[in-house]
C-alpha positions, 0 to 999 in steps of 0.5 A, a space after each residue: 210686412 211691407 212689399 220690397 223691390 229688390 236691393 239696389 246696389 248704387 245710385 246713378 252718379 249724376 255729374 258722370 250720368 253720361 259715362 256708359 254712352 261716353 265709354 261705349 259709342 262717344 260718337 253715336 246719338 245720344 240725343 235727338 229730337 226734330 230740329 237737332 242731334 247730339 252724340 255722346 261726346 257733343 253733349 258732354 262738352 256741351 254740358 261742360 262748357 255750359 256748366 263753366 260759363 254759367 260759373 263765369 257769370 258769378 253763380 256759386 254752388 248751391 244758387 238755385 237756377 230756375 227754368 222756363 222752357 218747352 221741351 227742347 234738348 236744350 233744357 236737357 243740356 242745362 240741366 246736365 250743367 247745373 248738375 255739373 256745376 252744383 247749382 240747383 236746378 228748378 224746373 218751372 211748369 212752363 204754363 206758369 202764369 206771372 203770380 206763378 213764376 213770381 212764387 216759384 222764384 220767391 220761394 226758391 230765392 233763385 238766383 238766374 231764370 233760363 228761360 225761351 224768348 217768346 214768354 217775354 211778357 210775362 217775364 216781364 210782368 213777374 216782379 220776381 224776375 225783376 229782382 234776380 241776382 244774375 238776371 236771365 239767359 234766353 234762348 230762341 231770341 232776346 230777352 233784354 240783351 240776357 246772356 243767351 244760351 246759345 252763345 253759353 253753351 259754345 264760348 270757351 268756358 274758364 279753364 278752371 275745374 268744375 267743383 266737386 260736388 257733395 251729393 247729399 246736397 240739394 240739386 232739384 226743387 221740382 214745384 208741385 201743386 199742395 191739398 191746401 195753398 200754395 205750390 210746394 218745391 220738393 227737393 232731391 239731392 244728387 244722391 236720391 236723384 241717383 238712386 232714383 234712377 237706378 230704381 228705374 234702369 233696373 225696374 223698366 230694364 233700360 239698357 244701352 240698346 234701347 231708344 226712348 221716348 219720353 212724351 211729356 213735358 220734361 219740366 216735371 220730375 217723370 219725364 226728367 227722370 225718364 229722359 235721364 235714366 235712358 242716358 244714364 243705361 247708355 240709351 239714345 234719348 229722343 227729345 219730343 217738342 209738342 205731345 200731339 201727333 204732328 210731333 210724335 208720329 213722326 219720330 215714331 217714324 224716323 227715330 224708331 224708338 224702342 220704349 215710349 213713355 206718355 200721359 194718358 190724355 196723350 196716348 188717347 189723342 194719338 189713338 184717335 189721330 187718324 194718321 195712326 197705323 200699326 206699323 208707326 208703333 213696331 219699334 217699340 218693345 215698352 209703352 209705360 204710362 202714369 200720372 193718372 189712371 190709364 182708362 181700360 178704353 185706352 188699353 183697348 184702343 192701344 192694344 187694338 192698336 199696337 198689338 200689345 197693351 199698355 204698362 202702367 206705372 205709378 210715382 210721385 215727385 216726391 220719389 220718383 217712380 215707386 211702382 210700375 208692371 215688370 216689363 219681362 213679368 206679368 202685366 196685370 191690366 188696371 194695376 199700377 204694377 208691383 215694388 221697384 227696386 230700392 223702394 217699400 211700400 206699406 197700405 195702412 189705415 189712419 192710424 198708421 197700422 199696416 193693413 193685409 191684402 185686399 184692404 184699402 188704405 193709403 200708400 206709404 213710400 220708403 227708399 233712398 229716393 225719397 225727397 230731402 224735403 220741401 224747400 223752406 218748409 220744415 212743418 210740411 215735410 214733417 208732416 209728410 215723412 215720418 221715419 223715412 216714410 212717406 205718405 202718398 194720400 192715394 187710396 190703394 189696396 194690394 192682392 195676394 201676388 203683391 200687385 197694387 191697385 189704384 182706389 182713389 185720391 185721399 187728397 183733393 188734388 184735381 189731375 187734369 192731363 197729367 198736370 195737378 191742379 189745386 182746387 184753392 187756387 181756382 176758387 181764389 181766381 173763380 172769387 176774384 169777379 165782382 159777382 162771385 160771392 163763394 166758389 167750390 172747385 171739384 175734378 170730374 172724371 173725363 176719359 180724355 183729360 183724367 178729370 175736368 175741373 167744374 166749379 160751382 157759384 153763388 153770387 153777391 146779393 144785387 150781381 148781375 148774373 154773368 154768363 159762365 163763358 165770362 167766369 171761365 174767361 175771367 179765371 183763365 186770364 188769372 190761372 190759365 189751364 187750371 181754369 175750370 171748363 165749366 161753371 154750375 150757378 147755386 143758391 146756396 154752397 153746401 158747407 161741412 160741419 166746419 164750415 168749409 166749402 163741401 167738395 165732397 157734396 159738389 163732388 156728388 152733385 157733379 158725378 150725378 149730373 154726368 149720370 144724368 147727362 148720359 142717360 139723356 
């Protein structure tokens, strides 16, 4: 049988999402961050107004509204308005490079890009951009005399009524990295969004008393969804700009925050910043951290730390949060935590049939969260939903309380600070210089990052052998992060037998030479 989180009785209605606050305390902070402060009533006009303006431009319900922007309340406000004004809002992972954005902005056939000013030039070495129907609106400067936020989100807006919204209709596409190709937009409606929520309100019992902190780029569908159910519950939610000490310590110190959410490369750096002391941590009730396996040296450190350990969670943008330890129950260190509400989970083998306790498989997810689909991809969702089910391709195995635990990828997705990175795109950059006859990219596990990315080479007959800083500086200029931190010369690519690069042979030949290296 499969492992149920308890019922949930509604989603979270997103065009209303900031009604408890609004009802409760209409003149409290509800959003903060270093450089502004929002209360209840302020950000709901805000939204309004924004939402109005960005109709008045000529956007209809349904275009699709890209993003571009660092952590800043700001994007928290234009995601409130597109919800508002039924536009379909499409986060872009703000370290995109120009053939990144142009894919996104293909796929998605966005109509408008909101994005900060000081990526202008890569905006404008996207051919994508060139090409949007209702162009650009900039914030923090100029972007070719664009609309700006900041006037959008004060200027009157059309005394006309916000449109009504139909929730089984597309609100996000979220962009995440495939096992093969090109990134894939997951879609969620307002209704699995809502429920979404919902699930985490009640699995991490948010409530209107707390004050959260989501440590992670809100471009993605963990810390958004973080963000969003802290406002939903009537929690205050603080905006962090960067995820490094000089920014976090800080609001631990003057906002106080009750629950925070980090990565944990994150979490490791801010172990170490020598700054850290006990007490900046005393407000917190919650840390929860996901997006990789928390390594049992940061619980450690944190628990030494903090005096309490850290709760590790589990989700997909596909679903959102599906797993995490009941902060009021039992945190079963190196678990991902038991069933949220509103979700199953099932571990099968590979032929579908459910597996008992302490078996490993892979984890299949079922909820009223699960995504509508990949944008314009039919084959691709239905090779991944199956009768509401949807497969994860992690590896997991359950024990006899119902906790699950984390075995492995099936996928090849290499997870570097939180971030998936996909091994094709990197070989395709890596085989871009004239001297790189075939390229195989494998993730490496790192305490720090979760996992490096190293690729290994062989070289065109006649190269001249480049020096791997030269490779790593080639690629990076192609695919910025996802770049690999090293790079190991071959005579010859170990191949399967469909003649395919061999990861799982590089895979080995690097876990051995780290093995090596430390016994070194």
């Amino acid at each position: 049988m499969p492992y149920s989180g308890p019922p949930l009785n509604a989603p979270v209605r997103l065009t209303e999402i900031l009604a408890q606050g609004l009802t409760e305390r209409p003149d409290a902070l509800a959003l903060v961050s270093a450089e502004t402060r929002w209360t209840w009533r302020e950000l709901e006009e805000t939204g309004n107004r924004l939402a109005g303006n960005l109709l008045g431009l000529g956007l209809r319900p349904g275009d699709r509204v890209a993003s571009l922007m660092p952590n800043r309340a700001a994007l928290i406000i234009h995601y409130l308005a597109c919800m508002k004004a039924g536009l379909v809002a499409t986060p872009l992972n703000y370290r995109y490079m120009p053939p990144e954005i142009d894919h996104a902005l293909g796929l998605s056939k966005a109509s408008l890009l909101f994005a900060h000013a000081e990526r202008a030039a890569d905006i404008a070495a996207s051919r994508e951009a060139a090409k949007l129907p209702f162009g650009l609106v900039s914030y923090g400067g100029d972007l070719d005399g664009s609309p700006r936020f900041e006037d959008l989100s004060v200027a009157p807006a059309s005394e006309a009524a916000l449109p009504a919204s139909d929730p089984k209709a597309p609100a996000f596409i979220f962009f995440t990295s495939g096992s093969t190709g090109k990134p894939k937009g997951v879609t969620h409606s307002l209704e699995t969004f809502g429920w979404l929520l919902a699930s985490m309100i009640e699995g991490l019992e948010l409530t209107g008393g707390d004050i959260v902190l989501p440590g992670s780029s809100i471009s993605h569908i963990g810390s958004l969804s973080t963000t969003l159910a802290a406002l939903a519950a009537g929690a205050r939610c603080d905006v962090a700009r960067t995820f490094d000490g000089h920014e976090i310590l800080p609001l631990l110190r003057d906002t106080r925050p009750t629950v925070m959410v980090m990565l944990p490369a994150a979490l490791i750096a801010l172990m170490h910043d020598h700054d850290a002391a006990r007490e900046d941590f005393s407000s917190l009730r919650l840390c929860l951290s996901g997006g990789d396996k928390v390594p049992s040296e940061l619980e450690k450190a944190f628990t030494e730390m903090v005096g309490f350990p850290i709760d590790e969670l589990y989700g997909m943008t596909e679903f959102g949060c599906s797993h995490a330890n009941p902060p009021s129950g039992e945190n079963r260190l190196g678990s991902i935590g038991i069933t949220l509400p509103g979700y199953q989970a099932a571990i099968r083998d590979d032929r579908g049939e459910e597996l008992p306790s302490g078996a490993e498989g892979r984890l299949w997810v079922k909820g009223p969260a699960v995504t509508l689909g990949y944008w314009d991809n039919p084959q691709a969702t239905a090779e991944t939903v199956q009768d509401g089910w949807l497969d994860t391709g992690d590896v997991m195995r359950t024990d006899t309380e119902g906790y699950f635990w984390f075995c492995g990828r099936k996928k090849q997705i290499i997870v570097h600070d939180g971030s998936n990175i996909c091994p094709q795109e990197v070989e395709e950059a890596v085989t871009g210089h004239p001297a790189i006859e075939c390229a195989g990219v494998v993730g490496v596990h790192d305490a720090v990052h979760g996992e490096s990315v190293w690729a290994y080479v062989t070289l065109r007959d006649g190269a001249a052998r480049p020096t791997a800083q030269e490779v790593i500086r080639f690629a990076r200029e192609r695919v910025g992060y996802k770049a690999p931190e090293a790079i190991m010369f071959l005579d010859d690519m170990p191949l399967n037998a469909t003649g395919k690069v061999d990861r799982v042979t590089l895979k080995k030949m690097a876990a051995d030479r780290v093995a090596a290296h430390h016994l070194d």
